[in-house]
Each structure stands twice: as C-alpha cells, then as structure tokens.
N, C-alpha and C positions, 0 to 999 in steps of 0.2 A: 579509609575506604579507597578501592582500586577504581578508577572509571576505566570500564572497557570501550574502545572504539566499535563502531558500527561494523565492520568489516572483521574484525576479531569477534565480536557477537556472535555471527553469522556463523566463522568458522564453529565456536566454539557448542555452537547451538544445532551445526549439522544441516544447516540450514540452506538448499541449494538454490538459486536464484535460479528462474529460465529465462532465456535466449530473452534480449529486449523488446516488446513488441516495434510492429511495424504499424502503421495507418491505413484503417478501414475505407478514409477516403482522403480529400483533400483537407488536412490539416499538419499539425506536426504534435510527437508524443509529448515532448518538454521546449521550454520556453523561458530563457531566465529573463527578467527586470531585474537590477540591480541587486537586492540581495535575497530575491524570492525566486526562487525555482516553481513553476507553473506545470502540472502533468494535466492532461487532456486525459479524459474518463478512462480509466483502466479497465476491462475485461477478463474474465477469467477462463482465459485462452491459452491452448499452444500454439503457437504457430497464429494462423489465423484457425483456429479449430477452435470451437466453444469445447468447455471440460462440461458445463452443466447448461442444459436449456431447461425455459419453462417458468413457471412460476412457483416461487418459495409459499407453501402453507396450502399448496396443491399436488404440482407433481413433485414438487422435492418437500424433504424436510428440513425442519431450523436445522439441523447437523448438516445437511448437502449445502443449507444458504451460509454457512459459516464457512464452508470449505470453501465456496467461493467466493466470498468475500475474501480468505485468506491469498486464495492463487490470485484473485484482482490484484492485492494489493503488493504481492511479490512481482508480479509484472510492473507496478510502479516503483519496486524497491529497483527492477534491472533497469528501468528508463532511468531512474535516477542517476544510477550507476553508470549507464551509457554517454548521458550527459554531461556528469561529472568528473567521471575518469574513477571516481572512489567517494563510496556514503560516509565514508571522514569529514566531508565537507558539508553534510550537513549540521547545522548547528541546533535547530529544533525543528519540530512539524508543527506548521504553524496553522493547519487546516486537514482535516478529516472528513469527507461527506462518501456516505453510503446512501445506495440509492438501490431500494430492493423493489426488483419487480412481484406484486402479488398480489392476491384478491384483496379487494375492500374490506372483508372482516377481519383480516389478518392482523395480531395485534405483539409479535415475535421480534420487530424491528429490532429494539436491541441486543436480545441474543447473535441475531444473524450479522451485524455490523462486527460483534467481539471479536469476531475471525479478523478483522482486519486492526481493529482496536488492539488485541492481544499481542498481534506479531509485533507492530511498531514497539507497543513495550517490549518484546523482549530483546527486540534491536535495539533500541535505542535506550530504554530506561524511561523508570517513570518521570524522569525531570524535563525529560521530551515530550512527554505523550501527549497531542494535541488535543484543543475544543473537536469536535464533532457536530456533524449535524447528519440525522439519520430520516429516511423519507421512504415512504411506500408509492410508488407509483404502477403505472398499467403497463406498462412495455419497455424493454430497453432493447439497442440493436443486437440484430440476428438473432432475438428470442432468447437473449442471457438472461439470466437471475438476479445479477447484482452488477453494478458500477461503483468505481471507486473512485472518487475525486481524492488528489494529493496536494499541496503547497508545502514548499520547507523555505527555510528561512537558510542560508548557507553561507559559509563562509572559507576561511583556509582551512586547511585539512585538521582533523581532530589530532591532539598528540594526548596520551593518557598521564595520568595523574606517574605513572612507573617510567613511562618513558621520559618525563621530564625528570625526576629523578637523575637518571642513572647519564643527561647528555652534560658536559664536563660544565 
C-alpha cells in the first residue's frame, strides 16, 4: 500500500485551501511547543467575512453546519500550512474539538462535526484521524455557527512510502 502525503492529498482530492486566516483580536493563529502545533479556534471565514451566521438546527441546517465545520477547519489546514511551510510535517492530529453554536434541543452534534472530521480523513488517512470532542454551545464570535479547535503532533516533513522507494 502507497501512503500519500498530506499535500499530494489535497492535490489529488482538488482540494483548495483559502488564504490563512488573520486574527480577530489580540492573539496569534498557530503556536508550536515542541512537537505540538496549537491553532487558536478556526472560523468559517473568508477573509474576515463569516461564510455562515446563526445557529445550526435554526437558521441553517446540519448540511450548512457541516459545510462549516468543513471551511473552519480548511482554514486550520492553511494556518497549518502557513506555519509550517508544508502539511508534510504533520505527523498526526492529535486533537479535534468542534464547537457548534445551537439551540438547547438540538441533538445533530455529530453530523455537523463530520464536516470537519471527514476532511482530515481524507487528508490525512484514517491512521491520523484524531480523538474528538464535539459541544453545543450558545454563541460563538461574530455570530458564526461552528469553531474548530486543531492540535497536530508534527514532525520532519512526510516522504511517502514511493518516494523512499525510488531515492538511491
């Protein structure tokens, strides 16, 4: 079996990353400690533009809370990227937290997290794909739907199972 790197993934998946986010206030988007790369709550933003407001299981549906779950956590695939120069370096995700805003009866949490659960898989593969923890709360900034907590675990750049192959 071939292991494809994170960045060949991407290509091969059509998969466009946007612009890195910037910060909403005073903080910074990533943060390495040693071999843990730290992303502060991802948004599902262009720019500083929210793609969806509102609350999941009111005015959007689980389909709109997945999509944003999915754009959050592509903006932590570009901070990643940003930080690291290439998602080659990461070795696994070593933490997942979705954080959906929506009413109290709302009981959809996992669907709407899968947006973000699903992409990692198909970046990375199921041998990466990290624990999770998924939460309904009352608000998130500027009225977004979902946040996306990230941690990876990182290391020297991935070389795939062909490419060690084929170097002398």
């Amino acid at each position: 079996m071939v292991v494809a790197s994170a960045e060949a993934r991407i290509k091969e998946l059509a998969i466009c990353l946007p612009k890195a986010p910037t910060p909403f206030g005073a903080y910074v988007e990533a943060f390495q400690s040693g071999s843990l790369l730290f992303l502060s709550g991802m948004l599902p933003v262009a720019g500083h533009l929210p793609l969806y407001t509102g609350l999941v299981g009111r005015e959007l549906s689980v389909a709109e809370g997945y999509d944003a779950a999915r754009a959050a956590c592509l903006s932590g695939l570009a901070a990643a990227q940003s930080q690291l120069g290439t998602l080659d370096r990461i070795r696994s995700v070593a933490k997942l937290g979705v954080y959906i805003a929506c009413p109290a009866d709302f009981h959809e949490h996992p669907k709407v997290a899968d947006g973000a659960s699903e992409l990692l898989l198909d970046v990375f593969g199921p041998a990466r794909l990290p624990p999770r923890v998924v939460l309904g709360v009352s608000s998130i900034p500027v009225g977004m739907p979902v946040e996306v907590e990230l941690v990876f675990e990182i290391g020297p750049a991935f070389v795939s199972q062909t490419q060690e192959r084929s170097q002398p």
